[in-house]
N, C-alpha and C positions, 0 to 999 in steps of 0.2 A: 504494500500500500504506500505508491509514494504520492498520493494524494495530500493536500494543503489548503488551506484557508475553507473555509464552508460549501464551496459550491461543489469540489467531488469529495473534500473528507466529511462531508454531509452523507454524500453519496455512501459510500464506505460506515458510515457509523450507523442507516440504516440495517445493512446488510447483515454489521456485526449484532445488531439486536435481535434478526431471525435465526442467530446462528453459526452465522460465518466463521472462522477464526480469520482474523485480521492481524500482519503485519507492519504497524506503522514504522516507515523507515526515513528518517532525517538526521541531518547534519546539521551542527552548531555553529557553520559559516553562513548559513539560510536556513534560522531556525523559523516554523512556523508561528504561529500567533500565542507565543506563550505567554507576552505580555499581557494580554489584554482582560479588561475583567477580573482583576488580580483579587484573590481571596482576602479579605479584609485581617489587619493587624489584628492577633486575639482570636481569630478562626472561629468557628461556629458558634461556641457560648457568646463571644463578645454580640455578632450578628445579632442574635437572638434577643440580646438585651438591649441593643442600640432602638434609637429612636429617630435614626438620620444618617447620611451615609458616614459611613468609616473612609480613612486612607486605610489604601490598599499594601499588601505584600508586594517583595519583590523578584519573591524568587520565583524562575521560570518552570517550576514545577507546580505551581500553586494559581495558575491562570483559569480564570472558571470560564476565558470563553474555549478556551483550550479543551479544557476537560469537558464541556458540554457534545463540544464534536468530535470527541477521541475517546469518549468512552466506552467499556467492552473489549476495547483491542488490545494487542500486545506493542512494546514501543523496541524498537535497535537503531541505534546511534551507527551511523558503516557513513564512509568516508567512500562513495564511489567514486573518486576522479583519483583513489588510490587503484591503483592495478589490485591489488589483494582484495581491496573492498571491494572492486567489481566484482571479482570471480565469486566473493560472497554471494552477492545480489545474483547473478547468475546461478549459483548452488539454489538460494531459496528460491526459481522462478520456478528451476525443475521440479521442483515439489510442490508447488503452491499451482490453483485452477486459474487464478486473474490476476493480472498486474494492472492495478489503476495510479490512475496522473492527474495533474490537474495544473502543469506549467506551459508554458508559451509552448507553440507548436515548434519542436524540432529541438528541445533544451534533451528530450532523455534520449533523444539520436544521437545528438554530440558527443553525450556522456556514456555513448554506446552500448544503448538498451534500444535502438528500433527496433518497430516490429520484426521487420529480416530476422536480425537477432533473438529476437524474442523466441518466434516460430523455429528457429535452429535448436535452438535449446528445448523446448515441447511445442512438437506439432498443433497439437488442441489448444496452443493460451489463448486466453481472451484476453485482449487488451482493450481499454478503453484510456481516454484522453478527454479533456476537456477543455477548452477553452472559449473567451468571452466571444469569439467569432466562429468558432469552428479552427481546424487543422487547414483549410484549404482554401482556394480561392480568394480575391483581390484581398479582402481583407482578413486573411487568415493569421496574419503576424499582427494584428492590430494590439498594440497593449491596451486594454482594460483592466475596471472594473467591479465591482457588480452595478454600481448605481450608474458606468458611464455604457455598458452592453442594456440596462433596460433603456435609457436615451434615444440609444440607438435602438432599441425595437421598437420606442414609441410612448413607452409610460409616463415620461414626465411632460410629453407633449397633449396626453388628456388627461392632464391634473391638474389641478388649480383652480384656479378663476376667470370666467371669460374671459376673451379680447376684451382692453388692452392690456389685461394681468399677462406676466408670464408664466411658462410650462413650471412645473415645481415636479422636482421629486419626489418620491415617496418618502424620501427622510431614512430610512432604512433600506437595508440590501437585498430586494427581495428577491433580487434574480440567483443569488446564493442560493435561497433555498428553492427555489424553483428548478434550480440545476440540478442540486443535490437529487431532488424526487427523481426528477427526468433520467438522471447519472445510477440511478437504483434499478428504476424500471428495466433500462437499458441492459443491466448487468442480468439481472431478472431472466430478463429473453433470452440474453445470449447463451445463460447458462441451462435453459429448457434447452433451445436449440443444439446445445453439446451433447447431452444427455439424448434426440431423441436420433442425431446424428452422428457422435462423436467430433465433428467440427468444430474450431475454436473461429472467429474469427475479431475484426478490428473495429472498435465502436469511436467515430468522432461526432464528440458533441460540444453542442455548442448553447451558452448562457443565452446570447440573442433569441437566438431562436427559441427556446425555452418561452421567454417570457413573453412573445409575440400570442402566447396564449390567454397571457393577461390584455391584452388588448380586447378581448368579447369579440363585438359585431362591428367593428372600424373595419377591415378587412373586407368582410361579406360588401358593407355597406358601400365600400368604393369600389368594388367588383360588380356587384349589381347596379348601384345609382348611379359612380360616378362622385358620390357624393363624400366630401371632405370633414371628418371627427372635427367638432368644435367645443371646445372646454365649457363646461354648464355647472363649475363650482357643486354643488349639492345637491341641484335640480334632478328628477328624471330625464333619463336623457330617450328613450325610446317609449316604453310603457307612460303612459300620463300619469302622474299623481300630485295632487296639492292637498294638503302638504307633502313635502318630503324634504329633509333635511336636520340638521343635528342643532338643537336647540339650545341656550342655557340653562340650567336647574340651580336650586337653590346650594350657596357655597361658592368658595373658588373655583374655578377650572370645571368645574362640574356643565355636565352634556346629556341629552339623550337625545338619540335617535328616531325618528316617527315619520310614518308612512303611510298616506291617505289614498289607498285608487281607486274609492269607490264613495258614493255620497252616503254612503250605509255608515260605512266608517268615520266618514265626518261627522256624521252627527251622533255616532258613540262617542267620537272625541268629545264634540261640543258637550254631550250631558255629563261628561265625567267630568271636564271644566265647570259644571254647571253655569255654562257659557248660553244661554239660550240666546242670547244678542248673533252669537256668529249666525244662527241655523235663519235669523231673520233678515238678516243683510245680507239684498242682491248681490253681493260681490260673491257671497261665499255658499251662495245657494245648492248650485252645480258644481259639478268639476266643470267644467266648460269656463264656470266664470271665476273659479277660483284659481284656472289657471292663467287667466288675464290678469289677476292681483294676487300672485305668489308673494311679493313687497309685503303689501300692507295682511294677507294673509301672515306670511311668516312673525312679524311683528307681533299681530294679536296672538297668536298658538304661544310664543314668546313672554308674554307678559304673563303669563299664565303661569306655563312651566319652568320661569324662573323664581315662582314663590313654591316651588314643589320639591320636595326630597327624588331625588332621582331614580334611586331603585322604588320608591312607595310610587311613583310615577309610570314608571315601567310597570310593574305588576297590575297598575288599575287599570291604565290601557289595553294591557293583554287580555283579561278579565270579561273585556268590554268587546276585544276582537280588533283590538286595533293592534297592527305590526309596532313595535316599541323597543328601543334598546337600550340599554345606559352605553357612552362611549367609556369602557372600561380600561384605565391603566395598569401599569405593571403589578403596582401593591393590589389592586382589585382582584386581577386577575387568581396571584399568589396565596390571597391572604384571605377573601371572604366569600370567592366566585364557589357557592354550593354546588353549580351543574359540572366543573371541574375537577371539583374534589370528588363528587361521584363517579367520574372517570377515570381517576387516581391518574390524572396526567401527570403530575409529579414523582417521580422514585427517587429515592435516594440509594446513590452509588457511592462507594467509599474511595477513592485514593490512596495511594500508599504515603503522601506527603500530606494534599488537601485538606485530609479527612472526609467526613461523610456529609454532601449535600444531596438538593436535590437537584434532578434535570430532567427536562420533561423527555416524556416518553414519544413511543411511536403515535399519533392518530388515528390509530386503526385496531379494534380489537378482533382480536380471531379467538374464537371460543376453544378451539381444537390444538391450536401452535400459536400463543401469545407473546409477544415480542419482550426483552428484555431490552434495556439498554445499558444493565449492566454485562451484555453480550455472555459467552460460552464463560468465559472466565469469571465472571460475576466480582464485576472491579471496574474503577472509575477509569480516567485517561494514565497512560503511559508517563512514569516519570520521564526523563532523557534518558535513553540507553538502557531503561529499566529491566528489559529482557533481555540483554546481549548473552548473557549468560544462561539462558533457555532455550534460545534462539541457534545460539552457535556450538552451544555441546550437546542440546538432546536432539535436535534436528538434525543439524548440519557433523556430527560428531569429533568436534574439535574437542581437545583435551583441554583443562583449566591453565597450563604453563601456556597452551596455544593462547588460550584469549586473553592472557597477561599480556604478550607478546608484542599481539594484536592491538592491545592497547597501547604500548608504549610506542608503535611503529605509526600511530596518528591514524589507524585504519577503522580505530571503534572510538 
Protein backbone atom coordinates (compact mmCIF):
# COMPACT_ATOMS: atom_id res chain seq x y z
CA UNK A 1 0.00 0.00 0.00
CA UNK A 2 1.81 2.96 -1.20
CA UNK A 3 -1.14 4.98 -1.03
CA UNK A 4 -1.08 8.77 0.64
CA UNK A 5 -3.17 11.47 1.62
CA UNK A 6 -7.09 10.56 1.65
CA UNK A 7 -8.12 10.07 -1.63
CA UNK A 8 -6.40 6.39 -2.31
CA UNK A 9 -5.32 5.64 1.56
CA UNK A 10 -9.02 6.28 1.99
CA UNK A 11 -9.24 3.88 -0.62
CA UNK A 12 -7.18 1.36 1.17
CA UNK A 13 -8.56 1.89 4.64
CA UNK A 14 -11.96 0.90 3.33
CA UNK A 15 -10.67 -2.24 2.11
CA UNK A 16 -8.74 -2.97 5.36
CA UNK A 17 -12.11 -2.64 7.36
CA UNK A 18 -13.76 -5.61 5.08
CA UNK A 19 -10.78 -7.40 5.70
CA UNK A 20 -7.88 -6.95 3.68
CA UNK A 21 -4.54 -7.16 5.27
CA UNK A 22 -2.84 -3.89 4.24
CA UNK A 23 0.72 -2.88 3.97
CA UNK A 24 1.36 0.74 4.45
CA UNK A 25 4.71 1.56 3.18
CA UNK A 26 6.57 5.14 3.57
CA UNK A 27 9.53 6.93 3.90
CA UNK A 28 10.47 9.62 6.27
CA UNK A 29 11.86 11.80 3.26
CA UNK A 30 7.98 12.02 2.04
CA UNK A 31 6.25 11.22 5.06
CA UNK A 32 2.42 11.30 4.71
CA UNK A 33 0.14 13.48 6.74
CA UNK A 34 1.30 12.68 10.06
CA UNK A 35 1.12 16.15 11.19
CA UNK A 36 -2.01 16.86 10.88
CA UNK A 37 -4.93 16.69 13.60
CA UNK A 38 -2.40 16.00 16.02
CA UNK A 39 -3.72 14.35 19.36
CA UNK A 40 -4.10 16.94 21.81
CA UNK A 41 -1.38 17.43 24.82
CA UNK A 42 -2.65 15.13 27.80
CA UNK A 43 -4.35 12.53 25.33
CA UNK A 44 -7.78 11.29 25.94
CA UNK A 45 -8.47 12.00 29.66
CA UNK A 46 -7.36 15.71 29.11
CA UNK A 47 -9.93 15.72 25.70
CA UNK A 48 -12.49 14.50 27.68
CA UNK A 49 -12.25 17.04 30.23
CA UNK A 50 -11.43 20.09 28.05
CA UNK A 51 -14.07 22.55 27.40
CA UNK A 52 -12.34 24.05 24.18
CA UNK A 53 -9.66 23.09 21.92
CA UNK A 54 -6.32 21.86 23.37
CA UNK A 55 -2.73 22.55 21.55
CA UNK A 56 -1.86 19.64 19.84
CA UNK A 57 1.18 16.90 20.18
CA UNK A 58 4.00 16.73 18.14
CA UNK A 59 4.99 13.63 17.51
CA UNK A 60 4.29 12.01 14.16
CA UNK A 61 2.87 9.01 15.48
CA UNK A 62 0.17 10.71 17.30
CA UNK A 63 -1.76 12.49 14.16
CA UNK A 64 -5.55 11.78 14.22
CA UNK A 65 -5.93 12.77 10.60
CA UNK A 66 -3.25 10.04 10.01
CA UNK A 67 -4.69 7.52 12.15
CA UNK A 68 -8.33 8.11 10.98
CA UNK A 69 -7.19 6.91 7.29
CA UNK A 70 -4.51 4.29 8.37
CA UNK A 71 -6.39 2.52 10.47
CA UNK A 72 -6.58 -1.57 10.59
CA UNK A 73 -3.27 -1.63 8.42
CA UNK A 74 0.19 -2.60 9.17
CA UNK A 75 2.99 0.27 8.73
CA UNK A 76 7.14 -0.44 7.13
CA UNK A 77 9.29 2.35 6.81
CA UNK A 78 11.65 0.74 3.23
CA UNK A 79 13.69 3.22 1.72
CA UNK A 80 12.82 2.20 -2.05
CA UNK A 81 15.22 4.54 -4.05
CA UNK A 82 17.79 2.12 -1.95
CA UNK A 83 18.44 -0.99 -4.27
CA UNK A 84 17.90 -3.39 -1.03
CA UNK A 85 14.66 -1.58 -0.36
CA UNK A 86 13.49 -2.10 -3.69
CA UNK A 87 14.02 -5.76 -3.82
CA UNK A 88 12.06 -5.58 -0.42
CA UNK A 89 9.15 -3.82 -2.09
CA UNK A 90 9.48 -6.36 -4.87
CA UNK A 91 9.68 -9.56 -2.27
CA UNK A 92 6.33 -8.03 -0.77
CA UNK A 93 4.46 -7.49 -4.32
CA UNK A 94 5.14 -11.20 -4.82
CA UNK A 95 3.17 -12.01 -2.04
CA UNK A 96 0.76 -9.52 -1.77
CA UNK A 97 -2.92 -9.43 -4.55
CA UNK A 98 -2.63 -5.39 -5.06
CA UNK A 99 -0.32 -2.61 -5.18
CA UNK A 100 -2.13 0.67 -4.68
CA UNK A 101 -0.74 4.54 -5.23
CA UNK A 102 -1.94 7.53 -5.15
CA UNK A 103 1.34 9.98 -6.48
CA UNK A 104 1.67 11.99 -9.66
CA UNK A 105 1.47 9.61 -12.60
CA UNK A 106 4.93 8.11 -13.40
CA UNK A 107 6.64 8.93 -9.67
CA UNK A 108 6.49 4.70 -8.86
CA UNK A 109 7.96 4.09 -12.61
CA UNK A 110 10.82 6.08 -11.96
CA UNK A 111 11.34 4.56 -8.79
CA UNK A 112 10.99 1.31 -10.77
CA UNK A 113 7.73 -0.31 -9.70
CA UNK A 114 5.72 0.11 -13.21
CA UNK A 115 3.21 -1.86 -14.06
CA UNK A 116 5.81 -3.82 -16.62
CA UNK A 117 7.49 -4.57 -13.60
CA UNK A 118 4.94 -5.05 -11.55
CA UNK A 119 3.35 -7.99 -13.84
CA UNK A 120 7.07 -9.55 -14.11
CA UNK A 121 7.07 -10.17 -10.79
CA UNK A 122 3.09 -11.62 -10.49
CA UNK A 123 1.32 -12.03 -13.51
CA UNK A 124 -2.30 -11.42 -11.70
CA UNK A 125 -1.27 -7.93 -9.67
CA UNK A 126 -3.66 -5.42 -9.76
CA UNK A 127 -2.51 -2.40 -9.76
CA UNK A 128 -4.21 0.74 -9.35
CA UNK A 129 -3.14 4.40 -9.34
CA UNK A 130 -4.72 7.49 -8.67
CA UNK A 131 -4.45 10.78 -9.48
CA UNK A 132 -6.20 14.38 -9.47
CA UNK A 133 -6.54 13.80 -13.49
CA UNK A 134 -6.13 10.45 -14.27
CA UNK A 135 -2.52 8.73 -15.53
CA UNK A 136 -3.19 9.92 -19.16
CA UNK A 137 -4.00 12.22 -21.46
CA UNK A 138 -3.32 16.29 -21.97
CA UNK A 139 -3.63 16.67 -18.56
CA UNK A 140 -2.43 13.74 -16.86
CA UNK A 141 0.65 15.34 -15.14
CA UNK A 142 -1.44 18.06 -13.88
CA UNK A 143 -0.55 18.68 -10.16
CA UNK A 144 -3.49 18.99 -7.86
CA UNK A 145 -5.52 18.83 -5.20
CA UNK A 146 -8.53 17.68 -3.83
CA UNK A 147 -10.22 21.03 -3.75
CA UNK A 148 -8.31 22.38 -7.19
CA UNK A 149 -9.49 18.50 -9.28
CA UNK A 150 -13.37 19.33 -7.88
CA UNK A 151 -12.63 23.09 -9.61
CA UNK A 152 -11.88 21.41 -12.36
CA UNK A 153 -14.95 19.08 -12.51
CA UNK A 154 -17.18 21.81 -11.74
CA UNK A 155 -18.11 22.00 -7.93
CA UNK A 156 -17.09 25.25 -6.90
CA UNK A 157 -18.55 26.80 -10.16
CA UNK A 158 -22.31 25.65 -8.76
CA UNK A 159 -21.75 26.91 -5.39
CA UNK A 160 -22.35 29.99 -3.89
CA UNK A 161 -24.33 32.70 -4.79
CA UNK A 162 -25.70 33.85 -7.87
CA UNK A 163 -24.04 36.13 -10.41
CA UNK A 164 -22.24 38.57 -9.45
CA UNK A 165 -21.01 36.27 -6.39
CA UNK A 166 -18.32 34.13 -7.06
CA UNK A 167 -17.80 30.17 -7.51
CA UNK A 168 -16.99 29.11 -3.61
CA UNK A 169 -15.64 25.94 -2.67
CA UNK A 170 -16.98 23.53 -0.67
CA UNK A 171 -14.53 24.46 2.09
CA UNK A 172 -13.57 20.88 2.52
CA UNK A 173 -11.93 18.17 0.24
CA UNK A 174 -14.42 16.35 -0.91
CA UNK A 175 -13.06 14.93 -3.93
CA UNK A 176 -10.73 12.90 -1.22
CA UNK A 177 -13.27 11.12 -0.34
CA UNK A 178 -15.11 10.78 -3.32
CA UNK A 179 -11.89 9.13 -4.64
CA UNK A 180 -11.30 7.06 -1.86
CA UNK A 181 -15.16 5.32 -2.58
CA UNK A 182 -14.51 5.21 -6.38
CA UNK A 183 -10.45 3.80 -5.58
CA UNK A 184 -12.51 0.84 -3.21
CA UNK A 185 -15.02 0.18 -5.77
CA UNK A 186 -12.56 -0.19 -8.35
CA UNK A 187 -10.33 -2.47 -6.26
CA UNK A 188 -13.61 -4.25 -5.54
CA UNK A 189 -14.15 -5.26 -9.21
CA UNK A 190 -10.90 -5.82 -10.09
CA UNK A 191 -10.44 -8.39 -7.46
CA UNK A 192 -14.12 -10.24 -8.55
CA UNK A 193 -12.67 -10.03 -11.87
CA UNK A 194 -9.21 -12.10 -10.69
CA UNK A 195 -11.15 -14.44 -8.98
CA UNK A 196 -13.62 -15.39 -11.72
CA UNK A 197 -10.64 -15.09 -14.28
CA UNK A 198 -7.51 -15.22 -12.73
CA UNK A 199 -6.40 -11.81 -14.51
CA UNK A 200 -4.92 -9.03 -12.72
CA UNK A 201 -5.10 -6.01 -14.46
CA UNK A 202 -4.34 -1.93 -14.26
CA UNK A 203 -6.91 0.53 -12.76
CA UNK A 204 -6.21 4.42 -13.55
CA UNK A 205 -8.25 6.67 -11.61
CA UNK A 206 -8.93 9.71 -11.53
CA UNK A 207 -10.31 12.43 -8.58
CA UNK A 208 -11.92 14.80 -11.40
CA UNK A 209 -13.67 12.50 -12.78
CA UNK A 210 -14.95 11.07 -9.48
CA UNK A 211 -16.42 14.19 -8.42
CA UNK A 212 -18.10 15.10 -11.83
CA UNK A 213 -20.73 12.82 -10.14
CA UNK A 214 -21.36 15.43 -7.79
CA UNK A 215 -22.29 17.75 -10.40
CA UNK A 216 -26.40 15.84 -10.44
CA UNK A 217 -28.18 17.04 -13.69
CA UNK A 218 -25.53 20.10 -15.08
CA UNK A 219 -24.30 17.59 -17.53
CA UNK A 220 -27.61 15.94 -18.80
CA UNK A 221 -28.93 19.50 -18.78
CA UNK A 222 -26.22 20.99 -21.38
CA UNK A 223 -26.52 17.67 -23.38
CA UNK A 224 -30.14 17.83 -23.64
CA UNK A 225 -30.84 21.87 -23.44
CA UNK A 226 -27.87 23.38 -24.26
CA UNK A 227 -28.59 24.94 -21.40
CA UNK A 228 -25.63 26.43 -18.90
CA UNK A 229 -25.76 25.56 -14.52
CA UNK A 230 -26.21 28.88 -12.82
CA UNK A 231 -25.52 29.33 -9.17
CA UNK A 232 -29.20 29.77 -7.01
CA UNK A 233 -27.35 30.07 -3.53
CA UNK A 234 -30.11 27.85 -1.58
CA UNK A 235 -33.00 28.07 -3.86
CA UNK A 236 -34.21 24.89 -5.79
CA UNK A 237 -32.74 24.62 -8.50
CA UNK A 238 -34.96 22.15 -10.67
CA UNK A 239 -37.98 20.76 -8.51
CA UNK A 240 -39.89 24.07 -7.38
CA UNK A 241 -40.00 24.67 -3.63
CA UNK A 242 -40.73 27.82 -1.60
CA UNK A 243 -39.42 27.70 0.86
CA UNK A 244 -36.36 26.13 0.62
CA UNK A 245 -33.27 27.18 2.37
CA UNK A 246 -31.35 27.06 5.67
CA UNK A 247 -32.64 29.53 8.16
CA UNK A 248 -31.42 31.07 11.55
CA UNK A 249 -32.67 29.53 14.83
CA UNK A 250 -32.42 30.76 18.11
CA UNK A 251 -28.51 31.07 19.47
CA UNK A 252 -25.22 31.64 17.68
CA UNK A 253 -24.47 30.10 14.60
CA UNK A 254 -27.42 28.12 14.82
CA UNK A 255 -29.58 26.83 11.39
CA UNK A 256 -32.14 24.66 10.16
CA UNK A 257 -32.97 23.48 7.04
CA UNK A 258 -36.62 23.52 5.47
CA UNK A 259 -38.23 22.52 2.48
CA UNK A 260 -41.79 23.41 1.16
CA UNK A 261 -42.89 21.73 -2.52
CA UNK A 262 -46.10 21.44 -1.86
CA UNK A 263 -48.90 24.06 -0.50
CA UNK A 264 -49.93 21.05 1.92
CA UNK A 265 -46.70 21.72 3.45
CA UNK A 266 -46.81 25.25 3.62
CA UNK A 267 -49.58 25.43 5.51
CA UNK A 268 -48.31 22.66 8.03
CA UNK A 269 -45.57 25.16 8.24
CA UNK A 270 -47.74 28.16 8.64
CA UNK A 271 -49.84 26.27 11.61
CA UNK A 272 -46.86 25.06 13.42
CA UNK A 273 -45.70 28.81 13.30
CA UNK A 274 -49.04 29.54 14.25
CA UNK A 275 -48.59 31.93 11.57
CA UNK A 276 -52.18 32.09 10.09
CA UNK A 277 -51.13 35.61 8.49
CA UNK A 278 -48.71 33.76 5.82
CA UNK A 279 -51.78 31.12 4.65
CA UNK A 280 -53.62 34.71 4.18
CA UNK A 281 -51.22 36.64 2.14
CA UNK A 282 -51.48 36.53 -1.69
CA UNK A 283 -47.80 36.27 -1.94
CA UNK A 284 -47.65 33.12 -0.18
CA UNK A 285 -50.91 31.44 -1.07
CA UNK A 286 -49.57 29.01 -3.95
CA UNK A 287 -46.34 27.94 -4.62
CA UNK A 288 -46.62 29.77 -7.86
CA UNK A 289 -46.68 32.89 -5.81
CA UNK A 290 -44.54 32.13 -3.30
CA UNK A 291 -42.02 31.43 -5.74
CA UNK A 292 -42.24 35.03 -7.11
CA UNK A 293 -41.44 36.21 -3.30
CA UNK A 294 -38.87 33.74 -2.12
CA UNK A 295 -37.21 37.45 -0.44
CA UNK A 296 -40.00 38.53 1.45
CA UNK A 297 -41.04 34.76 1.92
CA UNK A 298 -37.74 33.69 3.27
CA UNK A 299 -37.70 36.63 5.77
CA UNK A 300 -41.09 35.99 7.25
CA UNK A 301 -40.29 31.79 7.76
CA UNK A 302 -37.18 33.66 9.22
CA UNK A 303 -38.54 35.68 11.80
CA UNK A 304 -40.16 32.95 13.11
CA UNK A 305 -37.47 30.27 13.30
CA UNK A 306 -35.08 32.48 14.74
CA UNK A 307 -37.13 32.64 18.07
CA UNK A 308 -37.18 28.72 17.83
CA UNK A 309 -34.75 26.08 19.43
CA UNK A 310 -33.47 24.26 16.46
CA UNK A 311 -33.76 20.78 17.15
CA UNK A 312 -37.57 21.58 19.14
CA UNK A 313 -37.90 23.03 15.51
CA UNK A 314 -36.97 20.24 13.57
CA UNK A 315 -38.93 17.67 15.32
CA UNK A 316 -42.20 19.80 15.13
CA UNK A 317 -41.91 20.23 11.56
CA UNK A 318 -41.27 16.76 10.83
CA UNK A 319 -44.26 15.89 13.04
CA UNK A 320 -46.24 18.02 10.98
CA UNK A 321 -44.72 16.49 7.53
CA UNK A 322 -42.70 19.17 6.62
CA UNK A 323 -38.97 18.05 5.27
CA UNK A 324 -36.63 19.90 8.25
CA UNK A 325 -33.10 19.66 9.34
CA UNK A 326 -30.91 21.23 11.90
CA UNK A 327 -27.43 22.37 9.95
CA UNK A 328 -25.54 20.04 12.23
CA UNK A 329 -21.75 20.69 13.37
CA UNK A 330 -18.90 18.71 14.35
CA UNK A 331 -19.63 18.72 18.23
CA UNK A 332 -23.52 17.99 17.16
CA UNK A 333 -22.76 15.45 15.02
CA UNK A 334 -20.04 13.65 17.92
CA UNK A 335 -21.65 14.52 20.95
CA UNK A 336 -25.67 14.53 20.90
CA UNK A 337 -26.60 13.40 17.08
CA UNK A 338 -29.12 10.01 18.70
CA UNK A 339 -29.71 8.67 14.87
CA UNK A 340 -25.67 8.38 14.99
CA UNK A 341 -25.19 6.84 17.91
CA UNK A 342 -27.79 4.39 16.98
CA UNK A 343 -25.50 3.48 14.13
CA UNK A 344 -22.41 3.29 16.21
CA UNK A 345 -20.66 5.40 13.52
CA UNK A 346 -18.10 5.99 15.87
CA UNK A 347 -15.52 2.82 17.09
CA UNK A 348 -12.93 3.35 18.94
CA UNK A 349 -9.53 1.94 17.79
CA UNK A 350 -6.44 1.83 19.94
CA UNK A 351 -2.96 3.00 18.70
CA UNK A 352 0.18 1.67 19.84
CA UNK A 353 1.29 5.48 20.78
CA UNK A 354 -2.32 7.48 20.38
CA UNK A 355 -4.04 5.42 22.45
CA UNK A 356 -7.77 4.72 22.15
CA UNK A 357 -10.07 7.15 20.11
CA UNK A 358 -12.76 7.08 18.01
CA UNK A 359 -13.03 7.11 14.04
CA UNK A 360 -15.89 6.70 12.27
CA UNK A 361 -16.76 3.72 10.69
CA UNK A 362 -17.75 2.39 7.32
CA UNK A 363 -21.45 3.75 6.15
CA UNK A 364 -22.71 0.77 5.23
CA UNK A 365 -23.81 -2.01 7.53
CA UNK A 366 -23.91 -5.71 6.32
CA UNK A 367 -25.74 -8.00 8.69
CA UNK A 368 -23.63 -11.04 7.56
CA UNK A 369 -19.77 -9.44 7.12
CA UNK A 370 -19.72 -6.13 9.18
CA UNK A 371 -16.83 -3.92 8.44
CA UNK A 372 -14.34 -3.11 11.20
CA UNK A 373 -12.09 -0.31 10.85
CA UNK A 374 -10.01 -1.48 13.28
CA UNK A 375 -9.38 -3.99 10.14
CA UNK A 376 -8.00 -7.97 10.60
CA UNK A 377 -5.53 -6.68 13.13
CA UNK A 378 -7.83 -4.82 15.22
CA UNK A 379 -5.50 -1.79 15.85
CA UNK A 380 -5.43 1.80 15.08
CA UNK A 381 -2.86 3.58 12.23
CA UNK A 382 0.69 2.23 11.98
CA UNK A 383 3.33 3.99 14.09
CA UNK A 384 6.41 4.69 11.58
CA UNK A 385 8.02 1.47 10.66
CA UNK A 386 5.90 -0.08 13.39
CA UNK A 387 5.83 -3.56 11.47
CA UNK A 388 9.29 -3.63 9.97
CA UNK A 389 10.00 -6.30 12.11
CA UNK A 390 6.64 -8.42 11.14
CA UNK A 391 6.84 -7.50 7.84
CA UNK A 392 10.41 -8.46 7.07
CA UNK A 393 11.18 -11.71 9.32
CA UNK A 394 7.71 -13.45 9.35
CA UNK A 395 6.83 -12.61 5.77
CA UNK A 396 9.74 -11.95 3.91
CA UNK A 397 12.07 -14.25 6.33
CA UNK A 398 14.89 -12.09 7.20
CA UNK A 399 16.74 -12.90 10.35
CA UNK A 400 16.65 -10.06 13.31
CA UNK A 401 20.83 -9.28 12.63
CA UNK A 402 19.30 -8.88 8.98
CA UNK A 403 17.00 -6.18 9.87
CA UNK A 404 19.41 -4.49 12.35
CA UNK A 405 21.44 -4.25 9.22
CA UNK A 406 18.86 -3.06 7.30
CA UNK A 407 18.41 -0.44 9.40
CA UNK A 408 21.66 0.83 9.84
CA UNK A 409 22.28 0.80 5.97
CA UNK A 410 19.24 3.69 5.69
CA UNK A 411 17.14 0.98 3.82
CA UNK A 412 14.38 0.66 6.95
Amino acid sequence: DFAWFLASAGGTRFLAAFGAESYKVEWKDNPDTRLAGMAPVGGRAARDAATGPLPGVKDPDMGGNFLNKNSGKRGISLNIRHPKGLQIAKDMIRICDVVTEGFSPGVLQRLGLGYDVLKSIRPDVIYIQQAGMGAHGKYGRMRTVGPVAGAFGGQAEMSGLPEPAMPVSWGYSYLDWMGAYGYALALLGAIYHREMTGEGQWIDASQCESGIFLTGATILDWSANGRIFRRYGNRSPYKPAAPHGAYRCDGKDRWIAIACFTDPEWQALARVAERSDWLEDQRFVTLESRLQHQDSLDAAVESWTQTQDRYDCMMKLQKAGVAAGVCQNAEDRVETDPQLRQLRWLTEVTGTKIGSWPVYEIPMKLNKTPAYIGGPINRGAPCYGEDNMYVLTEMLGFSASDVERLAEEGVI
